[in-house]
C-alpha positions as CSV (number, residue, x, y, z in Angstrom):
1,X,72.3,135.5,172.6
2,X,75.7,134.6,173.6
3,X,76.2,132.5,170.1
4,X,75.0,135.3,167.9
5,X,77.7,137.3,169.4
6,X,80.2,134.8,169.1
7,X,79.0,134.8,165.5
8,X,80.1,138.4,165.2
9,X,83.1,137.7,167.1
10,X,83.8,135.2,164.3
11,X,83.1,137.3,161.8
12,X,85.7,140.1,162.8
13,X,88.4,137.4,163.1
14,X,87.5,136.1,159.6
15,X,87.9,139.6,158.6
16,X,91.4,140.0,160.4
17,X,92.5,136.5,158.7
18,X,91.4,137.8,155.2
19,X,93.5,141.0,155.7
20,X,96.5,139.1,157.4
21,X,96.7,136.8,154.3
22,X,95.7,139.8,151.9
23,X,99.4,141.8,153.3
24,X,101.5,138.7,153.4
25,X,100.8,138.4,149.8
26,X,101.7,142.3,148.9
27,X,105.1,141.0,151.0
28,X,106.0,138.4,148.9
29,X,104.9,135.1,150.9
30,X,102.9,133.7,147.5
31,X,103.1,129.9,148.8
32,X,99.2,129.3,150.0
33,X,100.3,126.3,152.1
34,X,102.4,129.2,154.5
35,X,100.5,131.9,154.1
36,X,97.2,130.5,155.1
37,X,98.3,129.4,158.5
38,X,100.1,132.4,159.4
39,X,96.7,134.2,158.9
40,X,94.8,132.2,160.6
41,X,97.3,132.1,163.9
42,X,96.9,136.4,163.3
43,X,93.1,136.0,163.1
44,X,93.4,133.6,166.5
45,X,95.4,136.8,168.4
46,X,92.6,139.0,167.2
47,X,89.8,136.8,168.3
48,X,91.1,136.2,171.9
49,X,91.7,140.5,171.3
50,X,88.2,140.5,170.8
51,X,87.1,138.1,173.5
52,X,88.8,140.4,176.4
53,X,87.6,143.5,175.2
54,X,83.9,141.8,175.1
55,X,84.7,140.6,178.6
56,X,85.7,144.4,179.4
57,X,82.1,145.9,177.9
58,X,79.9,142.7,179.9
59,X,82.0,143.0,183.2
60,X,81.8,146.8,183.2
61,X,77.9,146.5,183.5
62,X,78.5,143.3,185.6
63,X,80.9,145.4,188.4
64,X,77.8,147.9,188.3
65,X,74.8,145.8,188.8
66,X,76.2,143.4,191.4
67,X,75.2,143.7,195.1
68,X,78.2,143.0,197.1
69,X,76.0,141.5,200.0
70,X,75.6,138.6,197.5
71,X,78.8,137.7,198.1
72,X,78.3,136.6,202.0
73,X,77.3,133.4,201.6
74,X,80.9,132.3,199.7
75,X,82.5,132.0,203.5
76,X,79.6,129.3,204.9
77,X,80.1,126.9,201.7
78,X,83.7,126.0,202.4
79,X,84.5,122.4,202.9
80,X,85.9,122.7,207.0
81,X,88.7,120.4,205.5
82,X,90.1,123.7,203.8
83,X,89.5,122.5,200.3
84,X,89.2,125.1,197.3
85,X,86.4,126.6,196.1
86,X,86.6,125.8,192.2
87,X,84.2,127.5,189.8
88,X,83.9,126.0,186.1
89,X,84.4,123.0,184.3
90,X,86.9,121.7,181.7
91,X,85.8,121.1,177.8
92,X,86.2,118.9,175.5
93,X,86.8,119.4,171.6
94,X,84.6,116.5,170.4
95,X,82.4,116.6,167.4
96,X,82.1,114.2,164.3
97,X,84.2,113.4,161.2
98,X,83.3,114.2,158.0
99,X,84.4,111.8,155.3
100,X,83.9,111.6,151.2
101,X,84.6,108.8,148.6
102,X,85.5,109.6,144.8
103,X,83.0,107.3,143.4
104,X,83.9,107.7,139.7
105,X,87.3,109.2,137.9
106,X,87.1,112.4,136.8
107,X,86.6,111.9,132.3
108,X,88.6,114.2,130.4
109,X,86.9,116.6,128.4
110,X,85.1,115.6,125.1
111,X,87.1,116.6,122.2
112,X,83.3,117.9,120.6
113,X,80.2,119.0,122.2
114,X,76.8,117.5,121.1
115,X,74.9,119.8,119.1
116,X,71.7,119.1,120.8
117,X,73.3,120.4,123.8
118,X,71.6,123.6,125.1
119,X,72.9,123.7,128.7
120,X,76.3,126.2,129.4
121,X,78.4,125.3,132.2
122,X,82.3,125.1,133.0
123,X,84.5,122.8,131.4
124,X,87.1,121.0,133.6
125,X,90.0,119.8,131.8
126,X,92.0,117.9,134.7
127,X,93.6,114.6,134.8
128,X,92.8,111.9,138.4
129,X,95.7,112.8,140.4
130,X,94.5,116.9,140.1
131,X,91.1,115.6,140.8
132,X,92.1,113.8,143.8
133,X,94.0,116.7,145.1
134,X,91.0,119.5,144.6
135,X,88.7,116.9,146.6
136,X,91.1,116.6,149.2
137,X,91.1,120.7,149.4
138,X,87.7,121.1,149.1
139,X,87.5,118.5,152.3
140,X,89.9,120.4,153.9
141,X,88.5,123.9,153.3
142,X,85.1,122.2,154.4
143,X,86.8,120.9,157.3
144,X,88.3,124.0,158.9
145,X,84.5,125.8,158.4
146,X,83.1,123.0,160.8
147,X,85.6,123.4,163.2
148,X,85.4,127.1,163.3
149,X,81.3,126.8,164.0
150,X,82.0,124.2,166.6
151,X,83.1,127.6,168.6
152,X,79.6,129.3,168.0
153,X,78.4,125.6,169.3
154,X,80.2,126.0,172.5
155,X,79.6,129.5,172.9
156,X,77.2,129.8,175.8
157,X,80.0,128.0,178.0
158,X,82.3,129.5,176.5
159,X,81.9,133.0,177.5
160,X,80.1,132.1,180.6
161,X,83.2,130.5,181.6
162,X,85.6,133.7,180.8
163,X,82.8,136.3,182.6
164,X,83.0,134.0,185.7
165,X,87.1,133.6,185.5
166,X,87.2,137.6,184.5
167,X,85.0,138.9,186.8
168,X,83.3,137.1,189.7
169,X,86.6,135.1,191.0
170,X,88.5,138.2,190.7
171,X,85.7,139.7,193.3
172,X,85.5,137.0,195.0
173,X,89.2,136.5,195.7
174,X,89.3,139.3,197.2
175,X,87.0,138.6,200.0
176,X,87.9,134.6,200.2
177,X,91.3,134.1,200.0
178,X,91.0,130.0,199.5
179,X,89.2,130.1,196.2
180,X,91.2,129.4,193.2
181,X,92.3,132.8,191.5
182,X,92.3,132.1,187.4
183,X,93.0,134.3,184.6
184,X,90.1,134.3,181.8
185,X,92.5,133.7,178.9
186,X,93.1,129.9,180.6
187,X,90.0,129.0,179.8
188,X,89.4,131.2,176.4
189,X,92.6,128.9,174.7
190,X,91.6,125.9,176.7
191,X,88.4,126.0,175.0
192,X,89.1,127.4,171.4
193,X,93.1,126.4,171.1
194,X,92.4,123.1,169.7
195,X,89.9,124.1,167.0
196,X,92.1,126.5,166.1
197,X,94.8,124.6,165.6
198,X,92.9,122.2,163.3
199,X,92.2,125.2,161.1
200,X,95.4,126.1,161.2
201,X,96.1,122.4,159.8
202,X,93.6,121.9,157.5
203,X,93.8,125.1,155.5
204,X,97.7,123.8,155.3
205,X,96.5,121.0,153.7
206,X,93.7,122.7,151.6
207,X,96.8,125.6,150.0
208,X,99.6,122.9,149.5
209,X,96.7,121.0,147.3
210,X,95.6,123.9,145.7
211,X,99.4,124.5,145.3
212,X,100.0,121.3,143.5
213,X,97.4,121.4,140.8
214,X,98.0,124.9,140.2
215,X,101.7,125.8,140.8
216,X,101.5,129.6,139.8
217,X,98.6,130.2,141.8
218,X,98.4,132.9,144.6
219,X,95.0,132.3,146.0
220,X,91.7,130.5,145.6
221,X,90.7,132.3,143.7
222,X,93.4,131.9,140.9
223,X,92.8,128.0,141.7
224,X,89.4,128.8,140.2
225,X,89.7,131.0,137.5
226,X,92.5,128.5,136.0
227,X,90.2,125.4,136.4
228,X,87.3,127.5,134.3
């Protein structure tokens, strides 16, 4: 179930972001639109962290299981031009847009409720520009959650990808010395670095909005409790 334990993975790094952003603010760093990508780019470290020492537990029982006679036939398959012996494949980060219209401007609040009212609700007392700018956030914030699952999309290749580079080239290089030797954390950032890195950028975006419409605010959750 290789994308229910990326999900995990995920779910530990989310943790380490949360905590990252949780110490910056005891130190001071109150502006969202920094803070926020400094945890994320700590949450990244502890993913890849994460990663190896899941590539550690796999390969362990990997090393154990595998018959070494398998590896014969690796001599009889090379090209008698003396090309390399490649294993995997590069990746793509492709996936689709996601895109939102303001239809209507947001009314101001009425100065007196109808007495035949009997629902209870919020009341949001913000002008168009503030509108336009928690849209934008909430696009944002939506934005960086896709990208983040487009990880436990790819996850089957990706961590079949780092077993083979962590494990069976390391074996193999020792017994063919023409196959290309690669480290597992080349393809690990090759495959998650550019999803990370929109995160990284959206959440920017999503905490200097937030930022705008409500300058004293520390956290989303202050960007909420001052709208209600």
């Amino acid at each position: 179930m290789p994308r229910f334990q990326v999900s995990l993975i995920l779910l530990l790094t989310g943790l380490a972001g949360f905590l990252a952003s949780f110490s910056l603010l005891h130190l001071n760093v109150f502006q969202m639109w920094l803070r926020y990508p400094i945890a994320i780019l700590i949450a990244y470290c502890v993913f890849l962290l994460l990663l190896r020492l899941w590539l550690w537990l796999h390969g362990r029982h990997l090393k154990a299981d595998l018959d070494p006679s398998a590896l014969d036939f690796i001599p009889s398959v090379q090209s008698r031009s003396g090309g390399n012996f490649h294993f995997g494949g590069g990746g793509d980060f492709g996936g689709g847009g996601a895109g939102g219209s303001w239809g209507e401007s947001v009314a101001s609040s009425s100065a007196a409720s109808s007495s035949s009212s009997a629902s209870h609700g919020i009341g949001f007392d913000l002008d168009l520009e503030e509108g336009w700018l928690l849209v934008i956030a909430l696009i944002a914030l939506v934005g960086g959650l896709i990208a983040s699952l487009y990880i436990v999309y790819i996850a089957p290749a990706l961590l079949a990808e780092i077993l083979v580079d962590g494990v069976l080239v390391v074996g193999l290089y020792r017994r063919v010395k023409h196959i290309e030797q690669r480290h597992w954390l080349r393809a690990a950032v090759r495959r998650t670095l550019l999803p990370a890195l929109l995160v990284v950028m959206l959440f920017t975006v999503a905490g200097y909005a937030m930022q705008k419409v409500v300058p004293e605010a520390h956290s989303i959750g202050d960007v909420w409790r001052h709208m209600a």
